[in-house]
Biotite code that builds the C-alpha atoms (Angstrom):
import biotite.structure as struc

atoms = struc.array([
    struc.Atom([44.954, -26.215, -4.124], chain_id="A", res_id=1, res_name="UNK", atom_name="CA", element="C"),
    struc.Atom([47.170, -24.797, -1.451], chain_id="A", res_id=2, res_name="UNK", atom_name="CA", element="C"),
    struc.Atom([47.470, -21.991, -3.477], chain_id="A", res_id=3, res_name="UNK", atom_name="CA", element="C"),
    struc.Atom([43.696, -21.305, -3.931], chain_id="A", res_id=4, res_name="UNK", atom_name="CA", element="C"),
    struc.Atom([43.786, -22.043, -0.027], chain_id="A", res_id=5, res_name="UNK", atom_name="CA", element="C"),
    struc.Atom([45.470, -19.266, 1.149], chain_id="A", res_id=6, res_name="UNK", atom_name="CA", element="C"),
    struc.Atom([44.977, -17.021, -1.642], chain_id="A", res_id=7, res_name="UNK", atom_name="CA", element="C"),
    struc.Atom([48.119, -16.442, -3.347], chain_id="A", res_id=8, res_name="UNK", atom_name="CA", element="C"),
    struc.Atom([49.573, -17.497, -6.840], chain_id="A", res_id=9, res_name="UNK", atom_name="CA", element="C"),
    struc.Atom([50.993, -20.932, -7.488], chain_id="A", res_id=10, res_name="UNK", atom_name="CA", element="C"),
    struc.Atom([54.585, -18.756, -8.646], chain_id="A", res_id=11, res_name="UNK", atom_name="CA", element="C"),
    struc.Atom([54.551, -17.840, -4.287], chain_id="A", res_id=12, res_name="UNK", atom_name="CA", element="C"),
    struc.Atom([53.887, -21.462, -3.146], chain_id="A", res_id=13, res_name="UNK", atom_name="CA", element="C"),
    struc.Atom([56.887, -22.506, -5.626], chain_id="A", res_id=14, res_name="UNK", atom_name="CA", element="C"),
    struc.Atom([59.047, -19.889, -4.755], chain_id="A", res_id=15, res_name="UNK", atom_name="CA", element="C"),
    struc.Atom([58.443, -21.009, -1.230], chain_id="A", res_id=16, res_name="UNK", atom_name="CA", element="C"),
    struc.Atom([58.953, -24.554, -1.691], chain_id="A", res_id=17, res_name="UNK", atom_name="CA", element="C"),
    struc.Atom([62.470, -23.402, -3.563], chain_id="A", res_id=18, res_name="UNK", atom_name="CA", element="C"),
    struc.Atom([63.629, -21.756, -0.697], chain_id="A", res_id=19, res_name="UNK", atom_name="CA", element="C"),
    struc.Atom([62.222, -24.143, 2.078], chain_id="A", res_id=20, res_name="UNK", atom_name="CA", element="C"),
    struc.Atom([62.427, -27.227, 0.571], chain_id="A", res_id=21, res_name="UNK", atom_name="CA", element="C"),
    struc.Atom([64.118, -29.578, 2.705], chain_id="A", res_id=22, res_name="UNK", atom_name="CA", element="C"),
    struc.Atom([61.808, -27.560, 5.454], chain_id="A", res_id=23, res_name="UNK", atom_name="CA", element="C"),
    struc.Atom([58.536, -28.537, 4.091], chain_id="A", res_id=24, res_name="UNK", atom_name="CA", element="C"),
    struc.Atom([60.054, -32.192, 3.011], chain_id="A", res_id=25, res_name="UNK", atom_name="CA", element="C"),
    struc.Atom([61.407, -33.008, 6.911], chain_id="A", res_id=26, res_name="UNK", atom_name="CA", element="C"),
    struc.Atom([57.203, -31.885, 7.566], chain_id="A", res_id=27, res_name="UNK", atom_name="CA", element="C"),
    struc.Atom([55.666, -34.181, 5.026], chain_id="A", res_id=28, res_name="UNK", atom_name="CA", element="C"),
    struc.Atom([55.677, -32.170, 1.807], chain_id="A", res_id=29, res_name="UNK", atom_name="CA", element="C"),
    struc.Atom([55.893, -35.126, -1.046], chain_id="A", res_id=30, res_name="UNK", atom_name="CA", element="C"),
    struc.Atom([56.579, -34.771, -5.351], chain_id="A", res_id=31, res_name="UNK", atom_name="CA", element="C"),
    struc.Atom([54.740, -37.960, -6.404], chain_id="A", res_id=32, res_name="UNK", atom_name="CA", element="C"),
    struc.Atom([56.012, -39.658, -9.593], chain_id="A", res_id=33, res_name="UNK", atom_name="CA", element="C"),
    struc.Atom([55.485, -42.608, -11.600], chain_id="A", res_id=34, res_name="UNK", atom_name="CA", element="C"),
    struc.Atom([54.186, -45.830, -9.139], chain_id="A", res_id=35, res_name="UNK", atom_name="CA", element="C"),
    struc.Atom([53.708, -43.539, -5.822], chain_id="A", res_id=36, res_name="UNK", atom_name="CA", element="C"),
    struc.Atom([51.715, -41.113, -8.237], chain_id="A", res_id=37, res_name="UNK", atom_name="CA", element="C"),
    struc.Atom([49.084, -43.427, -9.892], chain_id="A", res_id=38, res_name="UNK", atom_name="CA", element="C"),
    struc.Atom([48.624, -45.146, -6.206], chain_id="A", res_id=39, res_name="UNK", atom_name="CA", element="C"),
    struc.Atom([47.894, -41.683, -5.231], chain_id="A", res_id=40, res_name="UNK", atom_name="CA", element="C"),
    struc.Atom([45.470, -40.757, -7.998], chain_id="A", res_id=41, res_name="UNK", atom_name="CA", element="C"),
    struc.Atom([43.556, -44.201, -7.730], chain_id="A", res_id=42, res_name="UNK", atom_name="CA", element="C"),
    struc.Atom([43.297, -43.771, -4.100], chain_id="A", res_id=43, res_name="UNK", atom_name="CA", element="C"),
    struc.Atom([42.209, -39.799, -4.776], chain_id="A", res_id=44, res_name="UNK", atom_name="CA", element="C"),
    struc.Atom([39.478, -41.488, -7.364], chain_id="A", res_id=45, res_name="UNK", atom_name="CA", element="C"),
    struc.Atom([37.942, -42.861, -4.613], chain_id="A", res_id=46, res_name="UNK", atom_name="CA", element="C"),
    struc.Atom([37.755, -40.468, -2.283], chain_id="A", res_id=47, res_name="UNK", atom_name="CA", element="C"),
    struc.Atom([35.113, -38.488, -4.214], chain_id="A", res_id=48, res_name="UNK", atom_name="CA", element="C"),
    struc.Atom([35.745, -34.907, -6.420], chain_id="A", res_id=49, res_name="UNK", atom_name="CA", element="C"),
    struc.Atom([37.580, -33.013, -3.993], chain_id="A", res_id=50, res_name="UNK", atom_name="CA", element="C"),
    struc.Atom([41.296, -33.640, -5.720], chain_id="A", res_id=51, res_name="UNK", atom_name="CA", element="C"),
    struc.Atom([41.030, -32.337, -9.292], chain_id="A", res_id=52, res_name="UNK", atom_name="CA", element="C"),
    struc.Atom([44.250, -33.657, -10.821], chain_id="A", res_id=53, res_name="UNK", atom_name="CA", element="C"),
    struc.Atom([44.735, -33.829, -14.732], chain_id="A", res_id=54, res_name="UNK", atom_name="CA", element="C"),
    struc.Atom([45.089, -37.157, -16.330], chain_id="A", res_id=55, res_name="UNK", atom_name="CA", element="C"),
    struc.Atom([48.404, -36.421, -18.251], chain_id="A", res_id=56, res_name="UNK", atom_name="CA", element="C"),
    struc.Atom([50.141, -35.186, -14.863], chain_id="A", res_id=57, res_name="UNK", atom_name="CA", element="C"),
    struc.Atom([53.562, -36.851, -14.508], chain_id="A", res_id=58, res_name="UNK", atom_name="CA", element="C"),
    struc.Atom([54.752, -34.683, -11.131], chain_id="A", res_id=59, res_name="UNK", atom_name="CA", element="C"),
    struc.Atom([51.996, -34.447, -8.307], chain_id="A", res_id=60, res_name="UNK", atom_name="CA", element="C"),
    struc.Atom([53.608, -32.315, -5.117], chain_id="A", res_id=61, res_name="UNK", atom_name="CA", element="C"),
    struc.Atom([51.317, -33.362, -1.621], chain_id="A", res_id=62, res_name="UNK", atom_name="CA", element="C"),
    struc.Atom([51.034, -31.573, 1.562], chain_id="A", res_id=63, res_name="UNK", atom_name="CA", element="C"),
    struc.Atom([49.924, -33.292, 4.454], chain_id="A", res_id=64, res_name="UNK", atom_name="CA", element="C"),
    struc.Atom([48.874, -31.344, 7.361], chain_id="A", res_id=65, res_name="UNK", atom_name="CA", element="C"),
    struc.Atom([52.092, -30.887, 8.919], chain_id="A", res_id=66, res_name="UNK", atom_name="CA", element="C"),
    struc.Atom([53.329, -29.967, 5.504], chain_id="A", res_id=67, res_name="UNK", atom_name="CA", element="C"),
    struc.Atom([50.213, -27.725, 5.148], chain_id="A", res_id=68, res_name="UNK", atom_name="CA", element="C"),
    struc.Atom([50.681, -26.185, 8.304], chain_id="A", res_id=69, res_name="UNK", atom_name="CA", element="C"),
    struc.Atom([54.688, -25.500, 8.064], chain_id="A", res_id=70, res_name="UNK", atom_name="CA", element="C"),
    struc.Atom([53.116, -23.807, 4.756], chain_id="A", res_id=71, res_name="UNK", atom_name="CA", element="C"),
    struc.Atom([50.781, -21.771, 6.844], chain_id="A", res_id=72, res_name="UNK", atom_name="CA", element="C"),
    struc.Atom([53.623, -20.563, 8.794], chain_id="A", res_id=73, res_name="UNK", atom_name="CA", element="C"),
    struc.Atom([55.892, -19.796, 5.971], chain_id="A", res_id=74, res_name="UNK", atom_name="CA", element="C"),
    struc.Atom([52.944, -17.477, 4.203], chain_id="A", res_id=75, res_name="UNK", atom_name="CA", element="C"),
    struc.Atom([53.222, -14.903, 7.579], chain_id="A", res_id=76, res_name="UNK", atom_name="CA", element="C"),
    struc.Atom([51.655, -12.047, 6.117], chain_id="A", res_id=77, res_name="UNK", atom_name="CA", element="C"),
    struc.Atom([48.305, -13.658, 4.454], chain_id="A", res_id=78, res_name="UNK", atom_name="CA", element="C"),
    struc.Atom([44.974, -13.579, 6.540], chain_id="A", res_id=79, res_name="UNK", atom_name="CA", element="C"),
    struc.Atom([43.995, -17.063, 5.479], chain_id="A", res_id=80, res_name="UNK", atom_name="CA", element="C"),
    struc.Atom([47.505, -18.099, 6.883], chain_id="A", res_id=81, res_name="UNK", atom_name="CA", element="C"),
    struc.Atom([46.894, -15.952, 10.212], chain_id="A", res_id=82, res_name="UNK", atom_name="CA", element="C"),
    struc.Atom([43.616, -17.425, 11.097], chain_id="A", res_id=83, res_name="UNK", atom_name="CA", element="C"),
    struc.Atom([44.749, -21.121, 10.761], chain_id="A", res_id=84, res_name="UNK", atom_name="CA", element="C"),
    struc.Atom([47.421, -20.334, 12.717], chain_id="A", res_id=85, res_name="UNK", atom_name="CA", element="C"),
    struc.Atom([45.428, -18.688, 15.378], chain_id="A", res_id=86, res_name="UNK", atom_name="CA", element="C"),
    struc.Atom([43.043, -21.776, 15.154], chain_id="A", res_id=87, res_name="UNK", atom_name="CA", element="C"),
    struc.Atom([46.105, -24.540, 15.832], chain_id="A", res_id=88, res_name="UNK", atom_name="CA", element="C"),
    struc.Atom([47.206, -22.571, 18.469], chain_id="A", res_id=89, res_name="UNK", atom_name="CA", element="C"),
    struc.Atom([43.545, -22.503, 20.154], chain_id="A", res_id=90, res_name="UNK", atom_name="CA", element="C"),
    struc.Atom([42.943, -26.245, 19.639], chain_id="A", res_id=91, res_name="UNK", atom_name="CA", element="C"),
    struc.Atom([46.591, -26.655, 21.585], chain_id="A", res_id=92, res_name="UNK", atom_name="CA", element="C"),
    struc.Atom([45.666, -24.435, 24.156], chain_id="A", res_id=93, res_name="UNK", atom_name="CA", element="C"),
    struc.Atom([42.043, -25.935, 24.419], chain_id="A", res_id=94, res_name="UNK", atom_name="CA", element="C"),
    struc.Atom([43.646, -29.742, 24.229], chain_id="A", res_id=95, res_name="UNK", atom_name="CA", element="C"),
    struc.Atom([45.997, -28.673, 27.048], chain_id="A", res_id=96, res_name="UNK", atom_name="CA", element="C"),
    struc.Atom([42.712, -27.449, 29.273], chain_id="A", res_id=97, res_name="UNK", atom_name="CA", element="C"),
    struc.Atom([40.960, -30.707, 28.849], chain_id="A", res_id=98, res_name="UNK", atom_name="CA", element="C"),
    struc.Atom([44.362, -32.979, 29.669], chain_id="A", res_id=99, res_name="UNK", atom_name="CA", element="C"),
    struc.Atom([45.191, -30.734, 32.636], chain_id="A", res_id=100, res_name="UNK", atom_name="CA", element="C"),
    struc.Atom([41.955, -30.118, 33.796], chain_id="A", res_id=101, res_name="UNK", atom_name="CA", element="C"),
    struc.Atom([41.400, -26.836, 33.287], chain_id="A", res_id=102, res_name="UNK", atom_name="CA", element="C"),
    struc.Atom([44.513, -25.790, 35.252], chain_id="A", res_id=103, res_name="UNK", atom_name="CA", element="C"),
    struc.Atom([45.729, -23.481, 32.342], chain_id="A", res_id=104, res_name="UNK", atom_name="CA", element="C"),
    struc.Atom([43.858, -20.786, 32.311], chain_id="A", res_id=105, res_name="UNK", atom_name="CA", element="C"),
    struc.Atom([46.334, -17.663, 32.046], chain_id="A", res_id=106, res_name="UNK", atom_name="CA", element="C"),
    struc.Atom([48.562, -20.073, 29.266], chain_id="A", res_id=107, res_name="UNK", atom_name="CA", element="C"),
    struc.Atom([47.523, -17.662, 26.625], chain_id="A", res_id=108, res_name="UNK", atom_name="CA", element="C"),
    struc.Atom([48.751, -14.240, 27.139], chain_id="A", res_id=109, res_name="UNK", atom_name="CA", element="C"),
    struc.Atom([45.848, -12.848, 24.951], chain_id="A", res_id=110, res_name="UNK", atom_name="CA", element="C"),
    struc.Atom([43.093, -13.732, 27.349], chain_id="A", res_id=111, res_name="UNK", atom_name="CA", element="C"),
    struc.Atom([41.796, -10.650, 28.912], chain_id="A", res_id=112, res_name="UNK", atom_name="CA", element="C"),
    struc.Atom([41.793, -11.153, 32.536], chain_id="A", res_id=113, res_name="UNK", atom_name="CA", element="C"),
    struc.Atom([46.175, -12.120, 31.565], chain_id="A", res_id=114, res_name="UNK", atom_name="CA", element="C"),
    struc.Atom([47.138, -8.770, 32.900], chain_id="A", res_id=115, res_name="UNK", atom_name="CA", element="C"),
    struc.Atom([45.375, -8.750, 35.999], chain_id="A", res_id=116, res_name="UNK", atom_name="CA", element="C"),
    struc.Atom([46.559, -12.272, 37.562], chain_id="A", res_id=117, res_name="UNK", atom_name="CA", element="C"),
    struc.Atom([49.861, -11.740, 36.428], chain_id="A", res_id=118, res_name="UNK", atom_name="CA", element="C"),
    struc.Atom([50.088, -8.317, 38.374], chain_id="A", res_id=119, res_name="UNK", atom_name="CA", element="C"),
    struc.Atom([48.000, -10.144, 40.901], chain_id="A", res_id=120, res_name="UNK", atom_name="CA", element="C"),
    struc.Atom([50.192, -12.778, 41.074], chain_id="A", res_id=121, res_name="UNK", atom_name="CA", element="C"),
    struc.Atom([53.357, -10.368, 41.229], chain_id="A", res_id=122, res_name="UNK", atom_name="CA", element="C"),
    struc.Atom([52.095, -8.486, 44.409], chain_id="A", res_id=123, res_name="UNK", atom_name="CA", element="C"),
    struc.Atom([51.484, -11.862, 46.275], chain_id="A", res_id=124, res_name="UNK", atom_name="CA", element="C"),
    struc.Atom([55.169, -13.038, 46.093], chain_id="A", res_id=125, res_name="UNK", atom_name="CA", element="C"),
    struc.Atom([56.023, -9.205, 46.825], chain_id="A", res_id=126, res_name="UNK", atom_name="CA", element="C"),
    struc.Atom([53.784, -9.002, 50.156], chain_id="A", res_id=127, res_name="UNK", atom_name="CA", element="C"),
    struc.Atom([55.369, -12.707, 50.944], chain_id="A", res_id=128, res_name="UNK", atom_name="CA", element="C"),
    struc.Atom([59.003, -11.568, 50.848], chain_id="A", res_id=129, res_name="UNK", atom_name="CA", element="C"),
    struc.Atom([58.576, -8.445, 52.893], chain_id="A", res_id=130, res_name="UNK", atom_name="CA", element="C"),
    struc.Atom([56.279, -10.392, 55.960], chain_id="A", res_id=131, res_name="UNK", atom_name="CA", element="C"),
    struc.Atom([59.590, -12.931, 55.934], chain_id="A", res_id=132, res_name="UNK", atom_name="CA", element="C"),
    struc.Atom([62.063, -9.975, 55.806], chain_id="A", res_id=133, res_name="UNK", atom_name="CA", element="C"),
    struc.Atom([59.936, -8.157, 58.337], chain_id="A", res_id=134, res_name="UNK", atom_name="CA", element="C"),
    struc.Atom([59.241, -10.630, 61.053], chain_id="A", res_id=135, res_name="UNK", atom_name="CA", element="C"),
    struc.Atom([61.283, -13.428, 60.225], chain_id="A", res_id=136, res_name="UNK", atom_name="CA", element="C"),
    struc.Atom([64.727, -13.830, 62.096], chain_id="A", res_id=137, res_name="UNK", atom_name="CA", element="C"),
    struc.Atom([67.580, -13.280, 59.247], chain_id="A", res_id=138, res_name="UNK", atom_name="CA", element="C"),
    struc.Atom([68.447, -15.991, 57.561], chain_id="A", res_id=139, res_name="UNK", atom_name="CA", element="C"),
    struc.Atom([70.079, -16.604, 54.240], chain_id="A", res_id=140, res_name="UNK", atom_name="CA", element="C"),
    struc.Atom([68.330, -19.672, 53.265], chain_id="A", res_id=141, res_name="UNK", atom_name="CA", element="C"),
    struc.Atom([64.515, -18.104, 54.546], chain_id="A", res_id=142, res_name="UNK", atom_name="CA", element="C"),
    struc.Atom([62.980, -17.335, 51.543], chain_id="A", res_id=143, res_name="UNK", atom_name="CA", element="C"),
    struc.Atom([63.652, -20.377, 49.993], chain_id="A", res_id=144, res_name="UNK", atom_name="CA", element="C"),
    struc.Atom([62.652, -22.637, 53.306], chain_id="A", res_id=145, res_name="UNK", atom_name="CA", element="C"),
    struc.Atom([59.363, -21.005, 53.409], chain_id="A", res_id=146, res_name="UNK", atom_name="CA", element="C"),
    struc.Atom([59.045, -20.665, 49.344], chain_id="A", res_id=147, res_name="UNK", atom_name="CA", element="C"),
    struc.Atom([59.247, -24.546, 50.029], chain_id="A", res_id=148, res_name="UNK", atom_name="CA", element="C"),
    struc.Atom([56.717, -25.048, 52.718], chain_id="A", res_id=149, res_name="UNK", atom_name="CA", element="C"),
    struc.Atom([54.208, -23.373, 50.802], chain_id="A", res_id=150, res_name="UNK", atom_name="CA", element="C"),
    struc.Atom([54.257, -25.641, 47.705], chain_id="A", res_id=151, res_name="UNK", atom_name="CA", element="C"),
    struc.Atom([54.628, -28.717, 49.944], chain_id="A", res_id=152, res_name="UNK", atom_name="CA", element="C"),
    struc.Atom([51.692, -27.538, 51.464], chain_id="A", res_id=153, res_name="UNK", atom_name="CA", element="C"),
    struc.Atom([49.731, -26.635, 48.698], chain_id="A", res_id=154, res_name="UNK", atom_name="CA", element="C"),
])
């Protein structure tokens, strides 16, 4: 099934799981045998037709989603792989909105208006330092006093 998933023959998801192995395992990746395996399969009967596994099967390897997405990961260079990747990585960033309250705006570096603060952001500090090296008496420990007013302040 993960296979099918992100379109590539079962041979690359084994010759994957050779060479990542205790990789996937530490993320969740499971070969079911004997009492784990008929647990799994009764509690698969259950859940409806959406795990197709032979009766005779003897060896059963499981993903779970961390497994699955470790997987995802692995497979770099597939699409399939790509766009679930993309899609974790906008639920984070989207999760990370909601906790913070919106305060994260310019976290992803893909958003278009990225650029522009950061440059924006660059010429602020720049126009900061040179008013304190301008018209502030010299003093070693300035930039860091005033640095330190402002976010007390803010």
């Amino acid at each position: 099934m993960t296979a099918n998933f992100f379109e590539v023959d079962i041979r690359t998801i084994s010759r994957y799981l050779e060479q990542n192995g205790e990789e996937l395992s530490t993320n969740g990746y499971q070969v079911l045998r004997g009492k784990k395996l008929k647990a799994f399969l009764e509690s698969a009967k259950d859940c409806g037709k959406d795990i197709c596994v032979p009766t005779k099967t003897t060896v059963l390897g499981v993903f779970d989603f961390r497994a699955f997405l470790n997987m995802a990961m692995l497979l770099s260079e597939r699409d399939k792989a790509r766009a679930l990747r993309q899609l974790m990585l906008d639920i984070v960033i989207d999760l990370i909105n909601r906790k913070t309250g919106g305060g994260t705006k310019y976290i992803n570096q893909r958003d278009k208006d990225f650029v522009f603060s950061s440059l924006q952001e660059d010429n602020y500090r720049r126009q900061f330092t040179d008013v304190l090296k301008n018209y502030v008496e010299d003093n070693r420990y300035k930039y860091a006093h005033f640095t330190d007013m402002i976010y007390k302040h803010i």
